[in-house]
Structures are given as structure tokens and as C-alpha cells.
N, C-alpha and C positions, 0 to 999 in steps of 0.2 A: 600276149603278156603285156600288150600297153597300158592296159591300165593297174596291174603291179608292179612296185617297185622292183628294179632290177637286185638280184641277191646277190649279184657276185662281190660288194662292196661287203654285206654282212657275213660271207662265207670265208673272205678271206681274212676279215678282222679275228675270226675264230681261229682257220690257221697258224695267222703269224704270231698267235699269242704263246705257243708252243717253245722252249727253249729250243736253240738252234734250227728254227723252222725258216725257210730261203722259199722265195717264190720265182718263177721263171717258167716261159712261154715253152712246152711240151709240146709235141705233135699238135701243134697252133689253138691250144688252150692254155690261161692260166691253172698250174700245175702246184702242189705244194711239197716240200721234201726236207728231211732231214736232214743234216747238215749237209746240203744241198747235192746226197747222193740218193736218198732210197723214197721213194715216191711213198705218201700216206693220202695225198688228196688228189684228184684230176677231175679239172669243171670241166663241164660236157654242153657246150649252150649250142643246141640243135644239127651236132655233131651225126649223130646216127637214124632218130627219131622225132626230128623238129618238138621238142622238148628240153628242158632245161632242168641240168641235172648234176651231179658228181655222181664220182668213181673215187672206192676209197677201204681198204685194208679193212676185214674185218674177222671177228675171232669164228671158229669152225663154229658151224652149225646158223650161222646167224641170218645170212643169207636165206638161206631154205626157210628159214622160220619167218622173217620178216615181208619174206614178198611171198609168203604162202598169206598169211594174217592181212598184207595192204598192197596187192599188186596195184594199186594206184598211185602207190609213193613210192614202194619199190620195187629194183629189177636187179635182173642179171646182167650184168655192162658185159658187152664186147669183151673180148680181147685178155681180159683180166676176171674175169665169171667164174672160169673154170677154176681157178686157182680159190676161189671163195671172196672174191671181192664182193660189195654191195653197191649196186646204182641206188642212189635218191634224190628225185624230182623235187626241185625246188620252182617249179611254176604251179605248185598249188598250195593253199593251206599250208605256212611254215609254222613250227613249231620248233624256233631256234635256241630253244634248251635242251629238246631233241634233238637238232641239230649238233650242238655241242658236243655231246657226250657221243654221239656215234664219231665225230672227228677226234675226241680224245680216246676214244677207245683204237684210232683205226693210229692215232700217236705212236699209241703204247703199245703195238705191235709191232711196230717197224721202228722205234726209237731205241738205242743202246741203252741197257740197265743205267747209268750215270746218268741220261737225261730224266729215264722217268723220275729216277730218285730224286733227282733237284725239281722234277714238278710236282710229284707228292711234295717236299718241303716247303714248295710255293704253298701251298693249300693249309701247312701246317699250324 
């Protein structure tokens, strides 16, 4: 990955754009969380499979579908898989408006109804 920019500057700027979204060092990665209780993001940089990646909420079905379609981008993360989280590799090819919308989407499953509402009116 030396000659790509490191992502974890543009992963987290997506983040902490979130209302009440807190960052703080997890099982010794930077981790992203809702009001700084319920996990939505956990960077992965060569944690498990010398790859560089997050771990991050995502709605049923979505998983199976995505890393059926790009097992190149994406996977099953450890620990958090079974549950239906989604791994995505960011040591290749980003696409960080895809990027975005799979971290807003993984928001808006773990964020109380009053957050999303005040981020829909962000938008509005």
C-alpha cells in the first residue's frame, strides 16, 4: 500500500460527519460509535489478513449479496460476520461515495430514531 494514499484520514472524515458520532482507539484500531456507545465503524489495517479494511453494521441481506457480487472488496469480518456485519477493503480501487453511503447506511442502523431524523433534516 505504499504507493496509495493512506484511507484512514478519508474514512474517518465520513464518520465523524455523523451527528453524535465519537472516535476512540477499540481493540487497537481507530473505531467509530454513536454517542460514543454502539459501534457503526471498526478500521481493520492488517488486523487479521494484512489488508486494510473496515468493519461496519449493515442492513440483512447485504453482506451475502455484496461479497457474493465483489469478493475483492468485500468480506465477512471476524468476530462481527455472523451477526451480518460487512468487511470492505480499502487497499484497492475506492470508490468513496460508495464508501459513504455504506457508512451512512451502517449509521442508520445503530443510531437512535432522533439522530437519524436530525440527519435526514441535515439533507433537507
Amino acid at each position: 500500500m505504499t504507493d496509495k494514499p493512506d484511507p484512514l484520514p478519508a474514512l474517518r472524515a465520513i464518520c465523524l460527519a455523523f451527528p453524535e458520532a465519537t472516535e476512540r482507539v477499540s481493540h487497537g484500531e481507530p473505531t467509530w460509535f454513536v454517542r460514543e456507545k454502539k459501534t457503526f465503524v471498526t478500521y481493520a489495517n492488517n488486523h487479521h489478513d494484512d489488508r486494510v479494511a473496515f468493519w461496519c453494521a449493515a442492513p440483512p441481506g447485504a453482506q451475502e449479496e455484496l461479497v457474493a457480487e465483489d469478493p475483492e472488496r468485500f468480506f465477512r469480518p471476524p468476530y462481527v460476520g455472523h451477526r451480518g456485519w460487512l468487511g470492505v477493503y480499502v487497499d484497492v480501487e475506492v470508490d468513496w461515495a460508495e464508501i459513504a453511503e455504506i457508512v451512512d447506511q451502517a449509521y442508520r442502523l445503530i443510531a437512535p430514531k432522533r439522530l437519524v431524523a436530525e440527519l435526514d433534516a441535515r439533507g433537507a
